[in-house]
C-alpha positions as CSV (number, residue, x, y, z in Angstrom):
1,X,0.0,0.0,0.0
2,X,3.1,2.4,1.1
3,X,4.6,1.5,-2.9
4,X,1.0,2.3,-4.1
5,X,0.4,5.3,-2.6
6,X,4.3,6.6,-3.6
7,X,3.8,6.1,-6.8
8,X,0.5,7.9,-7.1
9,X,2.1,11.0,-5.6
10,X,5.1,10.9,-7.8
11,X,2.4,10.5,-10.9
12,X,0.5,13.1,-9.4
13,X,3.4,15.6,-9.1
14,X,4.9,15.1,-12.6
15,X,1.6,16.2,-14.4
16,X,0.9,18.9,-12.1
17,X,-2.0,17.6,-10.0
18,X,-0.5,17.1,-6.9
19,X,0.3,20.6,-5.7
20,X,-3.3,21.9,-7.0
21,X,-5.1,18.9,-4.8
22,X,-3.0,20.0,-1.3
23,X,-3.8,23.7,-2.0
24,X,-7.4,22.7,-1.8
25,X,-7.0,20.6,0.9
26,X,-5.2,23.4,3.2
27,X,-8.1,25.9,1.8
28,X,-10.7,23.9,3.5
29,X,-8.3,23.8,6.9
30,X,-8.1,27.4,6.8
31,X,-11.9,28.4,6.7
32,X,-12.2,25.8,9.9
33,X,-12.7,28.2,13.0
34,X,-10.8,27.7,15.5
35,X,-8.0,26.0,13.3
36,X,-7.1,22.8,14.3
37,X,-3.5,22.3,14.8
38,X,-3.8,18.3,14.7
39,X,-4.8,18.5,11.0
40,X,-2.5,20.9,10.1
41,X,0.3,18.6,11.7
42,X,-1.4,15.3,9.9
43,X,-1.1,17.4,6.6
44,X,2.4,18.8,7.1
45,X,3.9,15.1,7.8
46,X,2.4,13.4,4.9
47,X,2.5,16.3,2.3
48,X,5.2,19.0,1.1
49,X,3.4,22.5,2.1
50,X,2.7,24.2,-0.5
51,X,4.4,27.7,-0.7
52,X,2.2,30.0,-1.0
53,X,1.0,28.2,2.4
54,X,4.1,27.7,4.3
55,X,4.7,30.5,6.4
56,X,1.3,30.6,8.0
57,X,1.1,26.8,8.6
58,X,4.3,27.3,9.9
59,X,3.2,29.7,12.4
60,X,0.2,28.4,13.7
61,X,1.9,24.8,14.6
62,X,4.9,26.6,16.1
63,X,2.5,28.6,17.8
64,X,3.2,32.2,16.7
65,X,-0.1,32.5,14.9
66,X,-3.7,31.4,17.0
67,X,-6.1,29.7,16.3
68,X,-9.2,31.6,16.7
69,X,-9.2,34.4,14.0
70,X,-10.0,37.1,16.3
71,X,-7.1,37.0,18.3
72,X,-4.2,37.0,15.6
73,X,-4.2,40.6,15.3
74,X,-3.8,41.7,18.3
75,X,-0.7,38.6,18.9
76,X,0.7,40.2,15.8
77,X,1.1,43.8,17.5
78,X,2.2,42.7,20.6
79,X,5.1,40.4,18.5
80,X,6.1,43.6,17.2
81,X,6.3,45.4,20.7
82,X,8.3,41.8,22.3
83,X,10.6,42.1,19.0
84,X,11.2,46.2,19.1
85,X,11.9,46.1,22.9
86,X,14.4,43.4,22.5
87,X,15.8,45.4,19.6
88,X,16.1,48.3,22.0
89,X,17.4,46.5,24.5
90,X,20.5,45.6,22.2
91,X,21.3,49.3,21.1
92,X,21.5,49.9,24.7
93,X,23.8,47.2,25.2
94,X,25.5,48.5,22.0
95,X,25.4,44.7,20.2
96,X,23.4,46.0,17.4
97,X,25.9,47.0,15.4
98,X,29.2,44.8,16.6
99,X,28.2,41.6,14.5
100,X,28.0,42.7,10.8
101,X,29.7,45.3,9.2
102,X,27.7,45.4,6.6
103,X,25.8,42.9,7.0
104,X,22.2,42.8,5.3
105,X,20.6,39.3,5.3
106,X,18.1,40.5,2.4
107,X,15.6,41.0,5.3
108,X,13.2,43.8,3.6
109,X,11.2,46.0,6.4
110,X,7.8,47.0,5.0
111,X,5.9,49.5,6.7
112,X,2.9,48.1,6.2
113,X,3.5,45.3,8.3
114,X,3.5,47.6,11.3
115,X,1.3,50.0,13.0
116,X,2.3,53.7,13.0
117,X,3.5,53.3,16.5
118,X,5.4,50.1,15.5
119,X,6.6,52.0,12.2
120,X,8.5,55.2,13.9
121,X,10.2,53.2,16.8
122,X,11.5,50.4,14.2
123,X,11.6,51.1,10.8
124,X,13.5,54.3,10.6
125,X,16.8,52.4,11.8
126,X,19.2,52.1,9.0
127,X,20.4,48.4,10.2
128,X,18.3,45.4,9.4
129,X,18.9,42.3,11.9
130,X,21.1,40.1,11.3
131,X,21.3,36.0,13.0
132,X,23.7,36.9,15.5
133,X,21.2,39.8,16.5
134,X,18.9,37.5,16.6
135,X,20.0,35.0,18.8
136,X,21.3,37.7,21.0
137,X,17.6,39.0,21.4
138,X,16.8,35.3,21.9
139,X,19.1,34.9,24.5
140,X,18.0,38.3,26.5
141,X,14.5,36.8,26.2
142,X,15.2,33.6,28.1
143,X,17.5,35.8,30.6
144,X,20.5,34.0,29.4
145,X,22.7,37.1,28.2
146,X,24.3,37.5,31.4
147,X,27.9,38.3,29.9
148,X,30.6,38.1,27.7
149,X,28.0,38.1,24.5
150,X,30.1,37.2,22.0
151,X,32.0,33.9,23.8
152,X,27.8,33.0,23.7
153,X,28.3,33.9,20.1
154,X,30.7,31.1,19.8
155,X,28.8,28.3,21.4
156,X,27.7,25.0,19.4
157,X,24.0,25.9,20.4
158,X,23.7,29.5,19.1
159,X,25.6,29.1,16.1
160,X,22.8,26.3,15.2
161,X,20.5,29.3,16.3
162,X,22.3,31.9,14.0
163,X,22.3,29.4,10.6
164,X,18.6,28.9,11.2
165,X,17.3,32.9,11.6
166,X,19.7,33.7,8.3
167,X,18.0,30.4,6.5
168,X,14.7,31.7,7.3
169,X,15.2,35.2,6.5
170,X,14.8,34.2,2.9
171,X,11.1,33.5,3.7
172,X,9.9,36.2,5.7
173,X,9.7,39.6,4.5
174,X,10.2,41.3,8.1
175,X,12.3,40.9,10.8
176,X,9.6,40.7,13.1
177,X,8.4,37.2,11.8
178,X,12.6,36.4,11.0
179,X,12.8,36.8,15.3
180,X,10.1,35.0,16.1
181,X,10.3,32.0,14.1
182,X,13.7,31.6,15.0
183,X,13.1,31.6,18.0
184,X,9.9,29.4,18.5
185,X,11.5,26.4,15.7
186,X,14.5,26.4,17.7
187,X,12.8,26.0,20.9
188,X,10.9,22.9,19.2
189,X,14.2,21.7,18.1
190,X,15.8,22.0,21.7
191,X,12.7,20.7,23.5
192,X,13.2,17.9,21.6
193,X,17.3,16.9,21.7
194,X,16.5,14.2,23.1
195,X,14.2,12.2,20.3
196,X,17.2,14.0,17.7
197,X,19.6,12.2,19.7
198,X,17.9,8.8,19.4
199,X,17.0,9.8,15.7
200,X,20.8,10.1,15.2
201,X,21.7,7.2,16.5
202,X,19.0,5.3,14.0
203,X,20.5,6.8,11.5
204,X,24.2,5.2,12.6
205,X,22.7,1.7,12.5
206,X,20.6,2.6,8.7
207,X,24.1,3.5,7.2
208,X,25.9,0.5,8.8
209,X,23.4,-1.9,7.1
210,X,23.5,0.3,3.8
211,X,26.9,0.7,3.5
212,X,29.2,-1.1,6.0
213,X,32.6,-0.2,4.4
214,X,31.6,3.7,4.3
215,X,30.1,3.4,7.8
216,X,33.5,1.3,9.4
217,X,35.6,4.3,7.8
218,X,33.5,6.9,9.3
219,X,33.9,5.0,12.6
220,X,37.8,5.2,12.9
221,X,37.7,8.6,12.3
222,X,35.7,9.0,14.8
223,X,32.7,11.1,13.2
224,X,30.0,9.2,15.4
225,X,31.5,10.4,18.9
226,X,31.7,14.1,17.3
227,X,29.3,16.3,17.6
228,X,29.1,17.3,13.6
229,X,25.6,15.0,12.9
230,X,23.8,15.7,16.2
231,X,24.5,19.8,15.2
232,X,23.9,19.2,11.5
233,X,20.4,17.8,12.9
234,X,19.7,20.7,15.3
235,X,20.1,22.7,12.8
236,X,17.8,21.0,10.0
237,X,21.2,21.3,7.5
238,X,20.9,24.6,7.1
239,X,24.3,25.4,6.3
240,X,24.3,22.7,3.7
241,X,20.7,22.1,1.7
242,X,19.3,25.1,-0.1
243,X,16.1,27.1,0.8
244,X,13.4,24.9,-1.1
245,X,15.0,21.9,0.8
246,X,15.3,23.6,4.3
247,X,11.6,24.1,3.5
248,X,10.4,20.7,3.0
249,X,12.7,19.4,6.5
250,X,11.0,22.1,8.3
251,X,7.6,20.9,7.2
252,X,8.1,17.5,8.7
253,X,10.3,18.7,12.0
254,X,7.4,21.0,13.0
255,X,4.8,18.8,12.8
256,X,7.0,16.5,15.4
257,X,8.4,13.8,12.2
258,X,11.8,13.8,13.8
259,X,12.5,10.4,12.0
260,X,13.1,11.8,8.9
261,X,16.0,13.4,10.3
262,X,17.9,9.9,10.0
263,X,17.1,9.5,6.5
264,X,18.4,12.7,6.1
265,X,21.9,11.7,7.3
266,X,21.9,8.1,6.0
267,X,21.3,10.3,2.6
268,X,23.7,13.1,2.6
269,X,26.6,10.3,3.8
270,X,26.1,8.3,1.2
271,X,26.1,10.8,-1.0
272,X,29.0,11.7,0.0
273,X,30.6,8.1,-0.1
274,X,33.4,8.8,-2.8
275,X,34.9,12.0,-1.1
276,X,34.4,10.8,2.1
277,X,36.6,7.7,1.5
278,X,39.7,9.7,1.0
279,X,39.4,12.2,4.1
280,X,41.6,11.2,7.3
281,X,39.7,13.7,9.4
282,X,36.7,14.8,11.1
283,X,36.9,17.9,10.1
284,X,37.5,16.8,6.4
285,X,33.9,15.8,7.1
286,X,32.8,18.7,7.9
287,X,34.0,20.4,4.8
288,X,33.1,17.8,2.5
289,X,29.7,18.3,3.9
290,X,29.8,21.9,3.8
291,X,30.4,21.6,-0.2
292,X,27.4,20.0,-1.2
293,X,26.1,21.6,-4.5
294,X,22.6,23.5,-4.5
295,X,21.1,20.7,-6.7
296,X,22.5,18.1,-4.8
297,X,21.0,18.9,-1.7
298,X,18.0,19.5,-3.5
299,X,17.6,15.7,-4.8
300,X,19.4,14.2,-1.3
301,X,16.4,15.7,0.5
302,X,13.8,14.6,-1.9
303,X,15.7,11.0,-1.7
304,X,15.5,11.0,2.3
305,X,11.8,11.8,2.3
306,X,10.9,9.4,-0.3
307,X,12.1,7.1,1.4
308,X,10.9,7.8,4.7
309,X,8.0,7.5,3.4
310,X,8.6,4.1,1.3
311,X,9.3,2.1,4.6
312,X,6.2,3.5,6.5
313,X,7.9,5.6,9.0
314,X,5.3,8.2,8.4
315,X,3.0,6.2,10.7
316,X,5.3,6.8,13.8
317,X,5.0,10.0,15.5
318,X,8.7,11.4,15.2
């Protein structure tokens, strides 16, 4: 049934069908009142979201956006007034200009996407964010900031924080929703290190039966005691894939389908099996990794998810 059911999407996809069948589907969610997060979360696990669609599916599981249609205005404004005091906050501290020197992620502010109030405190500064300002603002948020801001800078964690923010700053068109998606995916992601851990070590055990001889190599260099494929995880690849393939990870990590994660991995190394043969480092790794071309990572996500789905892993919570 899993093989049936593949092939009909693939079929589906290839003459166009597909997309136009999920954008109906997420139409009817949408007129539901009050939304219900359950089916958007059965949706975003067994389909890719469409993109006209993303961003606000995205918000209402991460739970940015409400669910009752009344209140998302008013949670809009006071997002703005959370994100402009932290903003504020940083200028004080004079961090928000000591991380880029000219650094403009692309993040465009429109002042239509703030009230007048909103518009003169914010949008008349000549800096936009960028993801070390946004992880700093994170930080101060959780009362974490206590001192020395940029060793926290330097930490595993907030660097996985930082790829994220400038990953998703080429979805958003304000740094208002940049902020708060950041910070509300990478609270999922932490909340759930543990089930990335476990996911991880799946993925170990998938590339050992798959490919013994690349996974034995992998071993003596010790790439499975490092910390490369548990941050690579935490940080859904976002250093490596490209923005359409970020997309589709995201899709399934937010509605809790942690598994595909492992497939991920199992993908990418193998992938990867001829240049990682040759390296006699952990860090070679790394950079072989870190070279993967746009459409590669493009077809090694598309490969991860179709198999996911092939073996029935869908049917598992994470």
């Amino acid at each position: 049934m899993g093989d049936g059911r593949n092939f009909r999407r693939q079929f589906y996809t290839k003459v166009g069908l597909h997309e136009a069948e999920e954008k109906r589907a997420l139409e009817s969610l949408f007129k539901e009142q009050p939304l219900d997060k359950n089916k958007f979360s059965h949706f975003s696990s067994r389909s890719v979201v469409p993109s006209s669609y993303r961003i606000l599916v995205w918000k209402l599981l991460l739970g940015i956006t409400p669910q009752y249609a009344e209140s998302q205005d008013y949670v809009h404004r006071q997002h703005v007034l959370i994100f402009e005091d932290l903003w504020q906050v940083l200028r004080t501290l004079n961090l928000a200009n000591s991380h880029t020197a000219e650094g403009s992620n692309g993040i465009m502010q429109d002042p239509s996407l703030y009230g007048t109030y909103e518009r003169n405190r914010f949008v008349s500064e000549s800096q936009n964010p960028d993801g070390e300002h946004y992880v700093l603002m994170w930080l101060i948020s959780k009362t974490q900031l206590l001192y020395n801001p940029q060793q926290r800078l330097k930490t595993r964690e907030n660097r996985g924080f930082v790829s994220i923010a400038r990953k998703l700053s080429a979805f958003f068109d304000n740094p208002v929703d940049v902020f708060h998606m950041s910070s509300a995916l990478w609270d999922h992601l932490l909340r759930n290190r543990k089930i990335i851990e476990d996911v991880l070590q799946d993925s170990i055990g998938m590339l050992r039966k798959e490919n013994v001889m690349l996974h034995y190599h992998l071993f003596r260099l010790g790439l499975f005691s490092s910390t490369i494929l548990l941050d690579e995880c935490l940080a859904l690849f976002s250093e490596i894939i490209p923005n359409i393939a970020f997309g589709k990870i995201v899709d399934k990590v937010i509605a809790g389908c942690f598994k595909v994660l492992s497939f991920v991995v199992v993908a990418m190394l193998d992938h990867h099996s001829q240049e990682l043969s040759t390296v006699r480092t952990v860090e070679g790794i790394r950079n072989v990794l870190s070279q993967t071309k746009k459409e590669d990572g493009d077809r090694i996500i598309n490969s991860a998810i179709d198999q996911w789905h092939k073996i029935g892993a869908i049917k598992s919570n994470h």
